[in-house]
C-alpha positions in Angstrom: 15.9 108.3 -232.3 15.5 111.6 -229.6 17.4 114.7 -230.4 18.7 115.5 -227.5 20.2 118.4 -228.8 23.9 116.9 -228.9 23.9 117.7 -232.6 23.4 121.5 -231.9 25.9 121.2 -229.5 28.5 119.7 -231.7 27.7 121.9 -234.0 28.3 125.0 -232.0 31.2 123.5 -230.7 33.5 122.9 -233.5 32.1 126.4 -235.1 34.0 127.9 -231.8 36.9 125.5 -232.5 37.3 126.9 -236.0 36.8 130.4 -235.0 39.0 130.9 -232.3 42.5 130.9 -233.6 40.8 133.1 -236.0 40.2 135.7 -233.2 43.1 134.9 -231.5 45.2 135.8 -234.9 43.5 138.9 -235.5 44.1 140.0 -231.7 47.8 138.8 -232.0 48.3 141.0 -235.3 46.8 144.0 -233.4 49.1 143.5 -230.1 52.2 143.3 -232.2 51.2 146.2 -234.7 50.4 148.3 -231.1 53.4 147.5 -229.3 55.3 148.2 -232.4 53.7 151.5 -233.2 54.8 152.2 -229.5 58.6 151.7 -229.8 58.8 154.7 -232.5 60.4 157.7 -232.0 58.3 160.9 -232.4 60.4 161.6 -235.8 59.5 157.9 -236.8 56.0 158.2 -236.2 56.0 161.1 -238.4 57.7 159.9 -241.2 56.8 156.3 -241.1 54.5 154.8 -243.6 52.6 152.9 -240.5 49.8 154.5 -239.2 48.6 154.4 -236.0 47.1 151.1 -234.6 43.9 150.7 -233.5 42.9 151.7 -229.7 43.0 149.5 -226.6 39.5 149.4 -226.6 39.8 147.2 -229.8 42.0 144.7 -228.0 40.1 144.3 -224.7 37.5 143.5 -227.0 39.1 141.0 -228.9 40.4 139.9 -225.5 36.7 139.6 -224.2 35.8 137.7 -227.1 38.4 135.2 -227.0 37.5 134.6 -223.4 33.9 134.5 -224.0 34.7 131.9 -226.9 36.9 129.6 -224.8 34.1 129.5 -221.8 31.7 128.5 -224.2 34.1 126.2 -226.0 34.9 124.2 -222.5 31.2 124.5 -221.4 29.8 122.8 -224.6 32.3 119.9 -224.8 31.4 119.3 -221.3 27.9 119.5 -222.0 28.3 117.4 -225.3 30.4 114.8 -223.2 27.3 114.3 -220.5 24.8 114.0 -223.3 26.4 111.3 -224.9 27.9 109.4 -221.3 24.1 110.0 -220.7 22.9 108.0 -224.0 25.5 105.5 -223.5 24.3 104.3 -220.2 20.8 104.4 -221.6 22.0 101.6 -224.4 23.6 99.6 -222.1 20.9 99.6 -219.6 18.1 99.0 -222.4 20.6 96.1 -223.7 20.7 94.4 -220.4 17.3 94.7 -220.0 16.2 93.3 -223.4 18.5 90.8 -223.2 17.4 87.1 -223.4 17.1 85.5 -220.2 17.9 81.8 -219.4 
């Protein structure tokens, strides 16, 4: 059997699968906590066990990320669907050619 490398691909695939509503919690958390945090009164914010949330630069990051994440999701799938429409075609063809003929 060839590797072809569609193992890798799977592999890296469903790692970005299972990591991404991961990210996507974590950045979720943060926008919530932010936008909360934003809503309080000066007196609130003083007295308020809540501190302050972490800066934006923290969620364009996470943004980024889950961006980066989905590309490379989409691309690897697609890339994971030609290697195996590729080594399809290859059976078929080597079947029809190795078949028995009459």
């Amino acid at each position: 059997m060839v590797n072809d490398g569609s193992f890798d691909l799977r592999y890296y695939s469903d790692t970005l699968r299972a990591t991404t509503p991961l990210v996507a919690k974590i950045f979720l958390t943060w926008l919530g906590k932010a936008y909360a945090y934003y809503h309080l009164t000066d007196a609130e914010k003083a007295t308020s066990l809540s501190k302050k949330p972490q800066g934006v630069g923290y969620g364009i990051g996470l943004a980024l990320a889950l961006f980066a994440m989905q590309g490379n999701f989409g691309f690897m799938l697609s890339k994971l669907y030609n290697v195996f429409e590729r080594s399809s075609c290859i059976e078929v063809a080597s079947l029809v050619w190795n078949s028995p003929r009459s």
